[in-house]
VOBA-1610 file (N, C-alpha, C; in pm, whole numbers, padded with zeros to 5 digits, always signed):
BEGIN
Unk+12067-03509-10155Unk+12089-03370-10119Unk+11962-03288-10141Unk+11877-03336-10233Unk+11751-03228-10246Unk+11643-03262-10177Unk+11676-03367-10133Unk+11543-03455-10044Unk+11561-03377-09905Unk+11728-03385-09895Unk+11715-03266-09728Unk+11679-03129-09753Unk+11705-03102-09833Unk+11710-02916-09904Unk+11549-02917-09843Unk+11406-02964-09941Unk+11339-03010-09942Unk+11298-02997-09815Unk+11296-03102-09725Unk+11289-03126-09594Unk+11295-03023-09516Unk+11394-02951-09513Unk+11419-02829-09447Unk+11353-02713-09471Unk+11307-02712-09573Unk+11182-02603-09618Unk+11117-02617-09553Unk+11038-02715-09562Unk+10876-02810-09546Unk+10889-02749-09403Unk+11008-02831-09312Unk+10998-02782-09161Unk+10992-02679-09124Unk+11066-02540-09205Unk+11057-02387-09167Unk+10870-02357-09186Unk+10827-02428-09330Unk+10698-02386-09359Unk+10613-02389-09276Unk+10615-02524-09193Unk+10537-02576-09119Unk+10570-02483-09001Unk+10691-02466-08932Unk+10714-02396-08805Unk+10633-02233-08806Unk+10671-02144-08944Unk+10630-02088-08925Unk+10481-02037-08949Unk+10346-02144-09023Unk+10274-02146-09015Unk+10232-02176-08812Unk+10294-02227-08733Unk+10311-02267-08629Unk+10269-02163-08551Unk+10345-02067-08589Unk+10382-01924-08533Unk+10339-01848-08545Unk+10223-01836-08692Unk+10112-01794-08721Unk+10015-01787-08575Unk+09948-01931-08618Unk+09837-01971-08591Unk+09884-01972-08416Unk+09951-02005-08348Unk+09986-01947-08240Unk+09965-01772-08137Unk+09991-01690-08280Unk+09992-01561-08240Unk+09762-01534-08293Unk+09771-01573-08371Unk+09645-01534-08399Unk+09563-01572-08241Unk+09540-01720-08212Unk+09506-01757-08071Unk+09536-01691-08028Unk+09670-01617-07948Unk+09696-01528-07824Unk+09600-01416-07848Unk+09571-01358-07983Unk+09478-01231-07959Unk+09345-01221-07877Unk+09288-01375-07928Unk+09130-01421-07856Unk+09156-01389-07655Unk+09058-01296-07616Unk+09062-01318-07467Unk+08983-01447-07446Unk+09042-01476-07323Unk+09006-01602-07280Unk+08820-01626-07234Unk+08751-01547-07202Unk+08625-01534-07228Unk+08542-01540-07331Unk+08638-01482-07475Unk+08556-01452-07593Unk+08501-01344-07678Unk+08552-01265-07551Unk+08446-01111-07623Unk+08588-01001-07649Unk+08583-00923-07708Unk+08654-00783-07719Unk+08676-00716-07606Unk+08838-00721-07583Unk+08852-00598-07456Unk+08743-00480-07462Unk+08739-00452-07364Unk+08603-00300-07320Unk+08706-00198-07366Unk+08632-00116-07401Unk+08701+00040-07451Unk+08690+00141-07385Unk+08759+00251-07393Unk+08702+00330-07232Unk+08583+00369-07287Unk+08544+00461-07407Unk+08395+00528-07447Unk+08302+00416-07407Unk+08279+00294-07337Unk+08190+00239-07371Unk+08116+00153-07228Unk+08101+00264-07145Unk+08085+00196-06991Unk+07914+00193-06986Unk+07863+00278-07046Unk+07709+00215-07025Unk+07620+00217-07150Unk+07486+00216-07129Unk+07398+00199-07283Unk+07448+00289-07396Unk+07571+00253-07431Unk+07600+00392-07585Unk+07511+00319-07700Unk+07431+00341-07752Unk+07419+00326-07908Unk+07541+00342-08008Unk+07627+00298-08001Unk+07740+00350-08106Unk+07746+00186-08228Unk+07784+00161-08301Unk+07776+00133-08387Unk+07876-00046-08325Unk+07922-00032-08291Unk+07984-00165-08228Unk+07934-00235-08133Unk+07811-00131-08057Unk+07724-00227-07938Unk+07658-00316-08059Unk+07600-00197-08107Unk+07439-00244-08235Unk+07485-00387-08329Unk+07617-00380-08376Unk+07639-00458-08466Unk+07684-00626-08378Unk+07721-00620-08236Unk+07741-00709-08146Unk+07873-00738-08095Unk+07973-00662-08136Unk+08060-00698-08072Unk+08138-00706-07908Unk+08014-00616-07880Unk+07999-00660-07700Unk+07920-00680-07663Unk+07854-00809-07669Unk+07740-00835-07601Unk+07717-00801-07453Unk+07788-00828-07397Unk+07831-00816-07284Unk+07741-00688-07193Unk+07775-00594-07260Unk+07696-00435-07229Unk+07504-00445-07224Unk+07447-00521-07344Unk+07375-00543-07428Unk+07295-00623-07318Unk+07375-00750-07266Unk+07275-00838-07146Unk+07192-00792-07028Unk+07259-00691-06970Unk+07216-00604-06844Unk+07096-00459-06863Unk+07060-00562-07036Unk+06957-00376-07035Unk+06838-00359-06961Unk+06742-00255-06909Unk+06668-00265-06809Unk+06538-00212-06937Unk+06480-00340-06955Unk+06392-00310-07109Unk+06265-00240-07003Unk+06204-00257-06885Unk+06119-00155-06845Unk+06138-00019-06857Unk+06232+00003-06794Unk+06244+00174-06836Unk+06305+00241-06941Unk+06378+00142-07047Unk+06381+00179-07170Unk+06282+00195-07292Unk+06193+00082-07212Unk+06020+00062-07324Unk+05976+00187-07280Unk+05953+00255-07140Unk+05944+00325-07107Unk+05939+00429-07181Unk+06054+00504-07228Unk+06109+00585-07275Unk+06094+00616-07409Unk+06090+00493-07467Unk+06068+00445-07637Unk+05902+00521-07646Unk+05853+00465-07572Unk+05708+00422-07592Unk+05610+00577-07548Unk+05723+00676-07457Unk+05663+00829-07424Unk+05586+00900-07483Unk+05602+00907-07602Unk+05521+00990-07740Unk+05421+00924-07779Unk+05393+00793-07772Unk+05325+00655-07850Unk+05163+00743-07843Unk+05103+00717-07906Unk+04956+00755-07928Unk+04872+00596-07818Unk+04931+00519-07835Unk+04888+00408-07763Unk+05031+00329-07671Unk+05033+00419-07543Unk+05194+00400-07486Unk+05163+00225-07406Unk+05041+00165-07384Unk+05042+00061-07291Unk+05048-00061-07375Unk+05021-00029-07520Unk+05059-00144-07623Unk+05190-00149-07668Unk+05248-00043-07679Unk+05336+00029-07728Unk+05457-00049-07636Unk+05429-00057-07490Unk+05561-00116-07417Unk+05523-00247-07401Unk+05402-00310-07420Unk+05408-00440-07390Unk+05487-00525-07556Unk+05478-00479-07653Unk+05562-00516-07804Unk+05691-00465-07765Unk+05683-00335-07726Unk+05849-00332-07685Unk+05932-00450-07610Unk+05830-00446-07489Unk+05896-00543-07399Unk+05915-00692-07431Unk+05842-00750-07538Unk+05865-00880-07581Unk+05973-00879-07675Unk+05985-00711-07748Unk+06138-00748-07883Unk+06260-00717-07766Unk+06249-00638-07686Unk+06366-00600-07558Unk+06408-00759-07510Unk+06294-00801-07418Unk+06353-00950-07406Unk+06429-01003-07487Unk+06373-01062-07646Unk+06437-01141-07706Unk+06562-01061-07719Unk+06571-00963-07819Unk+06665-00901-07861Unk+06778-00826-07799Unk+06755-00832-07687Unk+06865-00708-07613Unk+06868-00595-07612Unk+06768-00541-07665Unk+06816-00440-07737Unk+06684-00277-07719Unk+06700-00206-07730Unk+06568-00066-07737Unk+06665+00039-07791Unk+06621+00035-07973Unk+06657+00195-08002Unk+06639+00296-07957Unk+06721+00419-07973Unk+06741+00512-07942Unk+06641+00621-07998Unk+06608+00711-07874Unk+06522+00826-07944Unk+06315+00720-07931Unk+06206+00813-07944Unk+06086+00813-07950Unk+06039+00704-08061Unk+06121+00749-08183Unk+06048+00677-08295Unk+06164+00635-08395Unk+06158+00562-08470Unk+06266+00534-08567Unk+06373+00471-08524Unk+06545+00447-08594Unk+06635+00366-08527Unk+06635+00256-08535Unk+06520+00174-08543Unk+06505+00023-08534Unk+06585-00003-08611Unk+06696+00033-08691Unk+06841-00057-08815Unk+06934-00050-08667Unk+06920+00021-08588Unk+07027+00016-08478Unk+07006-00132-08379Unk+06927-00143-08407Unk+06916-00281-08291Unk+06962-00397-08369Unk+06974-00431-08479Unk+07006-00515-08583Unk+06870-00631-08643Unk+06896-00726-08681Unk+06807-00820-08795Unk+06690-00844-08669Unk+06728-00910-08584Unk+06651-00958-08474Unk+06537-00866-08408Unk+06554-00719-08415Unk+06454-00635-08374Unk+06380-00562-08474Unk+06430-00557-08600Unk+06392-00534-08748Unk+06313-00619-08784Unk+06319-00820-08764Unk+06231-00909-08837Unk+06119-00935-08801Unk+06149-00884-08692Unk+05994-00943-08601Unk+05900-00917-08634Unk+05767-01012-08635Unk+05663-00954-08760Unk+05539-01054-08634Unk+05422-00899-08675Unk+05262-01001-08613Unk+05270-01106-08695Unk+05138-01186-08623Unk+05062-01292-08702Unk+05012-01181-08828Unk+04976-01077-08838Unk+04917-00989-08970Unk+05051-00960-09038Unk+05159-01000-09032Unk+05281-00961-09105Unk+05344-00872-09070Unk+05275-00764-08984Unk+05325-00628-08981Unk+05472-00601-08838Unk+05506-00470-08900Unk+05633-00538-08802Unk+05601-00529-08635Unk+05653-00627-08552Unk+05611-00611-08422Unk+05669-00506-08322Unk+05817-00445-08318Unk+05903-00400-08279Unk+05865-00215-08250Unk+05830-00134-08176Unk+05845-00046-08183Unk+05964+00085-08258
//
């Protein structure tokens, strides 16, 4: 009698771990990425592009006329977009605003360092 008692647990345990891990899967879209939100149809800087959870937005950036833009104020603007344009490539990415921001692009546009150590990234 306790061996079925027993038994019958085990099987609810198991079913409803089942039912778990079932519902967790259904949340994942079938692509991978996070449904789109309405605030978020073109380049926003908001805190969920930067950190990656839509890459998606992030792939289509147009790093010429964003180096562009970055690079306006630069005391030296033709060096200024060609470093841009090599961390834009890799990274995806061109902070917001003339100067500063670079924590907004994340590790990848922050680490980048010359052969002199210094950082490469506008």
């Amino acid at each position: 009698m306790r061996k079925k008692g027993m038994a019958v647990r085990n099987f609810l345990l198991l079913l409803l771990l089942g039912v778990f891990v079932f519902l967790c899967l259904s949340q994942i879209p079938s692509d991978g990425y996070p449904k789109k939100e309405e605030g978020m149809m073109g380049m926003e800087y908001d805190e969920k592009v930067m950190r990656g959870t839509n890459r998606r937005l992030m792939q289509n950036i147009n790093c010429g006329g964003e180096c562009k833009r970055r690079c306006g104020a630069h005391s030296r603007p033709n060096r200024c977009i060609r470093a841009c344009g090599t961390c834009c490539a890799r990274c995806k990415c061109v902070p917001p605003g003339t100067s500063g921001n670079r924590e907004m692009c994340g590790t990848c546009y922050t680490g980048m360092t010359t052969h002199g150590n210094k950082t490469k990234c506008p």
